[in-house]
N, C-alpha and C positions, 0 to 999 in steps of 0.2 A: 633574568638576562634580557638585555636590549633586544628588542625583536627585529631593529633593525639594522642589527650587526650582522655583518659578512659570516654567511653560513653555506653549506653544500647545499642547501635546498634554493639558494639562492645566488647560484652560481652565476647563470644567462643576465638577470639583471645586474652584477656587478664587475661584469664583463670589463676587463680596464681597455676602454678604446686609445689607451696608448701604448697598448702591448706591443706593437708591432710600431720598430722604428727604423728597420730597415729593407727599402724597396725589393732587392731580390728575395724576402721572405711573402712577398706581396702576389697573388696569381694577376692574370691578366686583369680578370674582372678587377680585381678589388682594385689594382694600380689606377681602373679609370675613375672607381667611385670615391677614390681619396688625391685624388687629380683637383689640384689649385694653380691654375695659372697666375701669373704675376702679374700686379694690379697697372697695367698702364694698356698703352693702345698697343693691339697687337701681341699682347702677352710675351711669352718664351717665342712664340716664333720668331716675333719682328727681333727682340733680342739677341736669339743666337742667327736669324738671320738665316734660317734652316734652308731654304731653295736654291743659296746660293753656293753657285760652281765652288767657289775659294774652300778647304779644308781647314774644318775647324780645331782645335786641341780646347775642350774646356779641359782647365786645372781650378781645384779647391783642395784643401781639406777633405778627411772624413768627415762623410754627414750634412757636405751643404746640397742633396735631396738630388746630387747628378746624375743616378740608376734610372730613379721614377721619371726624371725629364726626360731621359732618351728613352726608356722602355713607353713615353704616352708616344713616342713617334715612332712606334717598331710597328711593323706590319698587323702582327697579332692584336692590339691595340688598335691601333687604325680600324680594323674591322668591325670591332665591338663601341667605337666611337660614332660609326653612323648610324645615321635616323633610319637611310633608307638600305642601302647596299655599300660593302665596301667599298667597289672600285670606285664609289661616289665618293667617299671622304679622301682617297688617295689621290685622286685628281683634284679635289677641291683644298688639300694642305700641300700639293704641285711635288712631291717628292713619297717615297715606297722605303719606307725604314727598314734596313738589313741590321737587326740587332744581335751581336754576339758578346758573351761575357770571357775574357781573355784569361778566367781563373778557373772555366769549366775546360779549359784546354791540357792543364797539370803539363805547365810548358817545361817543371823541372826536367819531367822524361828526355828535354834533349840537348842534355849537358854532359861531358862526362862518359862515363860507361867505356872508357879504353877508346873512346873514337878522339880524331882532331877536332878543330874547330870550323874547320871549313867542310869538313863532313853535313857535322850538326848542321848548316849555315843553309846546306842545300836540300837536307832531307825536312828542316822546319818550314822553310818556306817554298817548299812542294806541296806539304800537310796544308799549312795554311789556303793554299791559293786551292785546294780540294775542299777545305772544311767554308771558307768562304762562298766558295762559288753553290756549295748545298744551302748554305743561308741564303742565299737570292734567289735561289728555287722554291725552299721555302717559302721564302714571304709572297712571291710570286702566286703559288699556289694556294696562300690562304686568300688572296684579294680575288683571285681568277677564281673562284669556287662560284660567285655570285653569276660569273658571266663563261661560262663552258667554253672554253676553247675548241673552233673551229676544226676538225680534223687536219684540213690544208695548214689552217694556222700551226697547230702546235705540230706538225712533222716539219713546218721551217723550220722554225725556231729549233726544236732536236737535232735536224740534221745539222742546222750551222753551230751550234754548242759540241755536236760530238766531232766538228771539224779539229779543233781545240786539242782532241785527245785522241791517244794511242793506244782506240780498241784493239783486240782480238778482230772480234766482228763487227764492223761497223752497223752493217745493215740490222742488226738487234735490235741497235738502241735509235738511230736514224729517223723512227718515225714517233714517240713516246716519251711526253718528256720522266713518266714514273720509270721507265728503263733508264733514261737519261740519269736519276735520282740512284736507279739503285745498283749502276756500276761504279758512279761516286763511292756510294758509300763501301762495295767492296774494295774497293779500292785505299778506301780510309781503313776500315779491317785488314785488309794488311801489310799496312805498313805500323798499325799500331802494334801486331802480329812481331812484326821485325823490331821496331822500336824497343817492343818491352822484352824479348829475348836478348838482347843486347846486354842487357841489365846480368843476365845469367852465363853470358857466355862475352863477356868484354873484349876476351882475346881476338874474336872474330871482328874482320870488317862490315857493316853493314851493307848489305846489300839488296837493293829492289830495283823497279825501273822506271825513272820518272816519263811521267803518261802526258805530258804537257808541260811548256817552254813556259817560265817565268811570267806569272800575273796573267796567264791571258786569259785564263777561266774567270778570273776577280772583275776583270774588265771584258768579258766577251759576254758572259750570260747576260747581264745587263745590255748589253747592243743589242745582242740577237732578239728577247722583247722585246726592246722598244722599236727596231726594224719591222719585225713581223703582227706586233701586237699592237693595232693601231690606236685604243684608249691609252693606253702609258707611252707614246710616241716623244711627248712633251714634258714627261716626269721625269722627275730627277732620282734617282737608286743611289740611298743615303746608306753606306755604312755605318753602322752605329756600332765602335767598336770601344766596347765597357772593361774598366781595369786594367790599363793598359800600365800599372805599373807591377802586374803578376808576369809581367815581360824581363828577362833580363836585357843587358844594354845590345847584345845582339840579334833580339827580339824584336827589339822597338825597332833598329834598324832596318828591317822587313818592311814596319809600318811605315814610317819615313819615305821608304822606297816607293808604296804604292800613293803614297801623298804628293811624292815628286812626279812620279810617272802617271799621273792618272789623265783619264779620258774625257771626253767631253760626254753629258749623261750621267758621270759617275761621280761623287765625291763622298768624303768623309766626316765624321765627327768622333773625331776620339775623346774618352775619358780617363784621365788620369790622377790619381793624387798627389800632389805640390811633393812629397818625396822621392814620388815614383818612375819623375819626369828624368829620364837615367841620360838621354841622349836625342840630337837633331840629324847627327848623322843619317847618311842611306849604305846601304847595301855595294855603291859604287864608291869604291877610296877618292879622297878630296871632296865628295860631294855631301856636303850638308844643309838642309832645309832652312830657310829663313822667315821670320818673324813680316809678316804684313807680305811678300812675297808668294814662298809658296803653300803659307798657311797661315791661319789669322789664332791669333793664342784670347783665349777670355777666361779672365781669371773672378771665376764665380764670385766666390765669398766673398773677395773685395768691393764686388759688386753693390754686394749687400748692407758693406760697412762702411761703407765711403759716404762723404757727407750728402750727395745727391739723393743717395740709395737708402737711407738709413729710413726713412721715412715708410718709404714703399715696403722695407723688408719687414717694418713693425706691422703694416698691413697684409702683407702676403702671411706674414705668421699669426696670425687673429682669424684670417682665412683657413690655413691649415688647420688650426684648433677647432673651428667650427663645425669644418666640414669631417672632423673627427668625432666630434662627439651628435653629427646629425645623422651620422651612417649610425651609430650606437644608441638610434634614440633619445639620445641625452639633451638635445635642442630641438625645436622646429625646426624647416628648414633654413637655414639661416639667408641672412637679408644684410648687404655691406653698411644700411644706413646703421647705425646708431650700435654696432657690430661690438665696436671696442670698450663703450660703456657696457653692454650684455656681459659681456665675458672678462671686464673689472667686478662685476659684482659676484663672484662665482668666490672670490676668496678674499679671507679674514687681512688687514693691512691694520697697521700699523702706526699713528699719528707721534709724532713729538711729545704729547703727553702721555704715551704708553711707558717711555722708558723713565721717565718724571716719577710718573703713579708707583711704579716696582721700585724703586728707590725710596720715596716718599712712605711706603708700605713698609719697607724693611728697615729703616736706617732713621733714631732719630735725629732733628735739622744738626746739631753739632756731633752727631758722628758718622756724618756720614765720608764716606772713603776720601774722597777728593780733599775734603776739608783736615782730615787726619795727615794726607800726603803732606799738605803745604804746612800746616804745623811743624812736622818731621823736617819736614825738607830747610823750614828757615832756621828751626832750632839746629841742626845739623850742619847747615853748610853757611849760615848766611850770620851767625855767632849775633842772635836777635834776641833782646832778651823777651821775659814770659809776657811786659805789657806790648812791644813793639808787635808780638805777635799774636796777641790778641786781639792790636787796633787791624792788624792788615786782615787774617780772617772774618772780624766784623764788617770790614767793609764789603769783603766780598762776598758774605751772606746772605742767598736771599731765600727767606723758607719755603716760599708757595713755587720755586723752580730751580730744582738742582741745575737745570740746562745752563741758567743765566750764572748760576756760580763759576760752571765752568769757565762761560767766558770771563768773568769776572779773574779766573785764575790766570786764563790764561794772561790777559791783561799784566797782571801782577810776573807771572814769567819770563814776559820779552819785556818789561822793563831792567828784570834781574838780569835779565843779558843782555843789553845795554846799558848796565851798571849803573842806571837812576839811583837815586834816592827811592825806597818800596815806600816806608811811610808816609812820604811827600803823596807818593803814587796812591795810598791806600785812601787818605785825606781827600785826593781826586774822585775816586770815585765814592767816596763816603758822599761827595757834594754833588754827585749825579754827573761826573766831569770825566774824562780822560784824556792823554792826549796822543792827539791825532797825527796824521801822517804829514803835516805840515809845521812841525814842531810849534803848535797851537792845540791848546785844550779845545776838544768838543763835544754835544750832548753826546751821553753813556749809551743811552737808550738808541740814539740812530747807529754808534757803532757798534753796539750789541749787535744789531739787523745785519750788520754789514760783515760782522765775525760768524754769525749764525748763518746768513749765504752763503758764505765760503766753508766754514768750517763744522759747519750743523751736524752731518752726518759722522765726521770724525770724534767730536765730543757725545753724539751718545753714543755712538761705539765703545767708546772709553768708561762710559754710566755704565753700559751692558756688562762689559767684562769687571765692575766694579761690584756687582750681581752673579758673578761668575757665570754668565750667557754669552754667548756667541751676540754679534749684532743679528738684527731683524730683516731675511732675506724672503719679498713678501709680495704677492699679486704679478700679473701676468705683464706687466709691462718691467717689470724686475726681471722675469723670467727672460723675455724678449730680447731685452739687453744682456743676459748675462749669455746667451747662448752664442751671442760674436758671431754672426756669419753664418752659422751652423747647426743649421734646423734640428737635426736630430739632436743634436743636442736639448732643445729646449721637450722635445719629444720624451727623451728620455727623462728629464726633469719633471716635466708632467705625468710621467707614468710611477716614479719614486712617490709621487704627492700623492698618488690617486691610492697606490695600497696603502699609504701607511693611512691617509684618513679613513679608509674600508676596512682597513685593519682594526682602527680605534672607534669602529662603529659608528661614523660619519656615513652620509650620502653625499660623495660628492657628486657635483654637477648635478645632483636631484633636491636636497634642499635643503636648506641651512648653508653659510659659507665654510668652506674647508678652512680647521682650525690655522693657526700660525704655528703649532707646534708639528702639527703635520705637512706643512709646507719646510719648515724649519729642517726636517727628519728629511724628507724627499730631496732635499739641494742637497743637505752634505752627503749625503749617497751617488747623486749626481753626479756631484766635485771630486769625491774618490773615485769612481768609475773611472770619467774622463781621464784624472791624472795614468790611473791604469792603465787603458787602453791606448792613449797619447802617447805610446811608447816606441820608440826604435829597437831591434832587436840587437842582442848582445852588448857588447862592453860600451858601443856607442851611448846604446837607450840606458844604460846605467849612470854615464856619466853626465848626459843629457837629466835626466829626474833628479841627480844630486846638484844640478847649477839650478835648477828652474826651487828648487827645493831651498835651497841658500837666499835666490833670491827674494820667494817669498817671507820669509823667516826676516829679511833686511826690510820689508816693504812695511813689515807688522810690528817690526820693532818702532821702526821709524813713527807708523802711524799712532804707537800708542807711547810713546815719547811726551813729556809735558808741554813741549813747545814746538808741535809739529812743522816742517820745516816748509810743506808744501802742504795743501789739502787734495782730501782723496786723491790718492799716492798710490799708483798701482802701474809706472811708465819709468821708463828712463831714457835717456839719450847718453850719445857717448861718442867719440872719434873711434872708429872699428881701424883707421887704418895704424894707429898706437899701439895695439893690443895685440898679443900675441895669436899665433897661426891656430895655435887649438882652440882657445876661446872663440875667433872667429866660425871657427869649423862646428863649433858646440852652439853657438849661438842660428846660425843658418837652419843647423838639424832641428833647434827647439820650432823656428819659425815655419819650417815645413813640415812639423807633427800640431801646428799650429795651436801648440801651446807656451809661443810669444808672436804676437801681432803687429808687423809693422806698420807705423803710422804714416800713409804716404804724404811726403816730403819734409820728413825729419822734421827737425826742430835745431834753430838758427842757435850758433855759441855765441854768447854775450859780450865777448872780444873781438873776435874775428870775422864772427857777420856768417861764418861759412855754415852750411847748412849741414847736421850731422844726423846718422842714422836713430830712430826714434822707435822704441818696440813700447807696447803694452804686455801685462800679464794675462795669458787669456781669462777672461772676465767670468768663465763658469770654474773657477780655483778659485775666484774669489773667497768665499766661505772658507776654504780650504787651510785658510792662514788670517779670518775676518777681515778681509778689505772691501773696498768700496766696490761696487758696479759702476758706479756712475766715475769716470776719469776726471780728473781736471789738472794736476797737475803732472809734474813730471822733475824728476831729479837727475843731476848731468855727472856720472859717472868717468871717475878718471880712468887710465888705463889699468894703472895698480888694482882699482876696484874690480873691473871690468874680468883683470884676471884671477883675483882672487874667487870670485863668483864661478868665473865658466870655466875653466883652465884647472881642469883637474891637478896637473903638475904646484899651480899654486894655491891650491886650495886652505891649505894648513894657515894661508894669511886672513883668510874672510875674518876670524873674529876678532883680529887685530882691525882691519881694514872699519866695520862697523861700527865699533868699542869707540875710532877716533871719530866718528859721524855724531853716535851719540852721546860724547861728550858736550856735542853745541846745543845742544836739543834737552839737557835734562841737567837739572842743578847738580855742582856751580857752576855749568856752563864755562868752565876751563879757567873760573876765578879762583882763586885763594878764599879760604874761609872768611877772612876780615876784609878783603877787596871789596870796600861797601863806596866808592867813591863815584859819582854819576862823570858821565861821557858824553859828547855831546852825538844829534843827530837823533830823528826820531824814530819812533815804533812807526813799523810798516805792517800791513797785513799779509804781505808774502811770504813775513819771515817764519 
């Protein structure tokens, strides 16, 4: 037995430091020691712009790493981030992070149960403005541990907080803020008390007594330190309020509210996922929040993906992988110079001559698949006799590189669809000639390059599955891209790679590159995950997996078509305002489980000039269906299409809808068997 295969004696060093890919599974510690800021001036602060008055809403997807950024700026954090004292880092990042997660709330409890809606409406955001204003105690308290509060000090601050609220006994709590803390929380006891009897006795009205007038606790604790507490006089008391899409629509509304109403000293940062964003409204009828007004919206991911960003985010995730596998031992400590070559050599890749060699290895030069199709295909549709088609697959022969036949085929294909002469054609390139996009013959060899730029990666695609393999999905800057926005994603990605090479008795990240079969095993488990977890609940999220499922099925046909119609093909565009009301509806839900990606500012229709909406398939499916990572084209969908794909109602047309696609795309190309008569106008490379 390999001795250095993954065994129980050697658990601690095989530890997968990608095990853990999401931030609330993370304690405080570890959130600060796997803490990557984003590589520009200023990091996430200057980004999200943290100090500032204006309330923020980040929206992304699942997994583009929203938890870990607001939890590095929660109080708890803050603490363990300074050198010397907290109240020293709290002052020095100019704001005191009040972090709450809105799914530790089980806000179902207050829906329902025989009460109204306006019942619910006043007893949740009573709860809230109690369980908030114990979070700013909280964090309060962990920063204030460094520096004892004054006796004089903290009986201000208590007595003007228990102004707020309808003790029993005032003078109790008046001079204490741990009194102060712990009629809160009776307080929160019972109404959870009353809440969750409700559940058992529906018939009954709920009844308790609210102890304080709307928000004021949300917004007074916060006043009353920073009045009395002369170090945070100048801090800003950041809500940090996580998951706000475990909120129903008149959840958020609460939120909304304190976003509109809020104080000076006080502001927000909510997190929500691109599905979960239910509602702008407030709490007051007609009043709903606005965009750049009275809250600033950042839309993460796109952040990420956008052409400016794309850059930075390939470096901020080279950072995250580093600084994972330097807490695990598995690196030095890492150093940004020369960062992304380190951690390219970590795994096995792939060259042009890989999928050559496997072909070449299996298949002798005249049988191999390609050359058998075009055989078939001219004896079959193109009524060619046995020498006509032995001149054309000679010419396109070349022993020492299946690659170059392909193009060579392909060559031979879009002349058949443009109804040349092939032997004329075969003749051209037998004489090193073909012709070019200017209806003039040009050297074979420059537009080989120029078919091999464009079309490189789809033609060994087609070698691979001639091999019966999936294409070669390989090295970290594959992985980089294919993760779209969405760190954990590549997180997760890296943590499929790492067992299955520990599994097959590899060391990764210790020595030797991790094979390509084990990176190969770790994607498509990736790409199954995500499809899974990318889910909407109920009949939506079924009907949503069966379009995004069609569509890939049309993308992989398409791409393994003989005459691919666009290279790397993983995009569409379409006029949404043609297409029926469920496909648009099916389409939005795909784009907000962010498994289809809109391309900002569409893509221009060829007639009209007008600019039409433009989605990608998210790029970690790729595998999923063999397409490319790397985009570059895009096909422009009619409405007909449009609905057959998304539109459950029209689903039953998709393989009709296809079927007429890849009639253009694969011999005879919509000819007649003896339609051998050339046409004018020449081979283009787009086609």
């Amino acid at each position: 037995m390999n001795k250095d295969r993954f065994d129980t004696k050697n658990v601690a060093e095989w530890m997968n430091p990608f095990a853990v890919t999401k931030a609330v599974d993370f304690t405080d510690k570890e959130i600060k020691a796997n803490w990557v800021d984003w590589p520009q001036h200023g990091g996430f602060a200057t980004w999200l712009n943290v100090k500032s008055p204006t309330p923020r809403i980040i929206v992304g997807g699942k997994g583009t790493g929203r938890t870990h950024l607001m939890r590095h700026f929660s109080a708890p954090v803050q603490a363990i981030r300074s050198d010397t004292v907290p109240l020293d880092q709290v002052v020095d990042d100019g704001i005191l992070g009040i972090y709450v997660l809105c799914s530790g709330l089980n806000s179902s409890r207050f829906r329902g149960r025989g009460q109204n809606d306006e019942t619910w409406e006043a007893v949740f955001s009573h709860y809230m403005d109690v369980w908030l204003a114990q979070a700013a105690l909280d964090a309060f308290s962990t920063i204030a541990t460094s520096d004892p509060l004054a006796r004089d000090v903290e009986a201000s601050i208590a007595a003007e907080i228990a102004g707020y609220i309808d003790f029993d006994d005032r003078r109790k709590v008046s001079h204490s803020l741990d009194a102060i803390q712990d009629e809160l929380f009776a307080i929160q006891r019972e109404m959870d008390r009353v809440i969750n009897d409700a559940a058992l006795t529906p018939e009954r009205p709920i009844h308790f007594t609210l102890t304080s007038n709307p928000a004021e606790l949300v917004f007074g604790v916060p006043e009353a330190i920073r009045k009395h507490y002369q170090p945070l006089e100048n801090v800003l008391f950041l809500y940090l309020i996580d998951e706000l899409e475990n909120f129903a629509e008149s959840q958020q509304r609460y939120v909304n509210s304190l976003i509109r109403e809020k104080r000076p000293g006080t502001s927000f940062m909510v997190g929500v996922r691109t599905y979960g964003l239910r509602t702008y409204a407030t709490l007051t009828p007609g009043e709903e929040n606005r965009r750049g007004s009275e809250f600033d919206e950042i839309r993460q991911d796109r952040k990420y993906t956008s052409r400016r960003g794309r850059r930075r985010y390939a470096d901020f995730c080279d950072r995250v992988v580093a600084r994972r596998l330097t807490e695990h031992g598995l690196m030095d400590e890492f150093r940004v110079t020369r960062l992304k070559g380190q951690l390219d050599a970590f795994f096995e890749t792939a060259g042009r001559d890989h999928v050559e060699r496997l072909v070449s290895e299996r298949f002798a030069p005249d049988e191999r698949p390609h050359l058998l199709q075009l055989r078939q295909d001219l004896g079959r549709h193109w009524a060619a006799t046995t020498d006509e088609v032995d001149q054309i697959v000679g010419a396109v022969a070349v022993e020492s590189s299946p690659l170059l036949e392909k193009v060579n085929i392909l060559f031979v294909y879009r002349a058949w669809r443009r109804g040349r002469d092939l032997t004329a054609e075969a003749g051209d390139i037998a004489r090193g000639r073909v012709m070019g996009s200017r209806r003039r013959t040009v050297n074979l060899a420059d537009y080989q390059k120029t078919v091999l730029e464009y079309y490189g990666s789809d033609l060994q695609a087609q070698l691979y599955r001639d091999l019966g393999r999936s294409p070669v999905y390989a090295g970290m800057r594959e992985f980089i891209a294919m993760s779209h926005g969405l760190p954990r994603n590549l997180l997760v990605t890296l943590k499929n790679i790492y067992r299955w090479a520990a599994f097959s008795g590899e060391r990764p990240f210790r020595s030797g590159k991790i094979s390509l079969e084990a990176q190969r095993l770790g994607v498509l488990e990736a790409a199954e995950w995500f499809f899974r977890d990318a889910k909407p609940m109920g009949t939506d999220g079924d009907n949503v997996h069966d379009a995004i499922g069609r569509l890939g099925d049309m993308f992989r046909m398409l791409r393994f078509s003989t005459k691919p119609v666009e290279s790397s093909l993983a995009s569409f565009s379409a006029d949404l305002t043609s297409c029926s009301r469920r496909a648009r509806a099916i389409i939005e839900l795909a784009e907000q489980w962010a498994l289809l990606v809109r391309v900002d500012g569409g893509q221009k229709e060829r007639n009209s000039g007008l600019a039409e909406a433009k989605f990608e398939l998210n790029r970690l499916l790729s595998p999923r269906w063999d397409l490319p990572t790397a985009r570059r084209g895009a096909i422009r969908l009619s409405a007909i299409e449009v609905n057959a794909i998304f539109d459950p109602e029209h689903a039953i047309d998709f393989s009709q809808v296809v079927d007429v696609r890849l009639r253009r795309m694969n011999p005879p190309f919509g000819r007649g068997r003896r339609d051998r008569g050339p046409v004018q106008g020449a081979l283009k490379i787009a086609e």
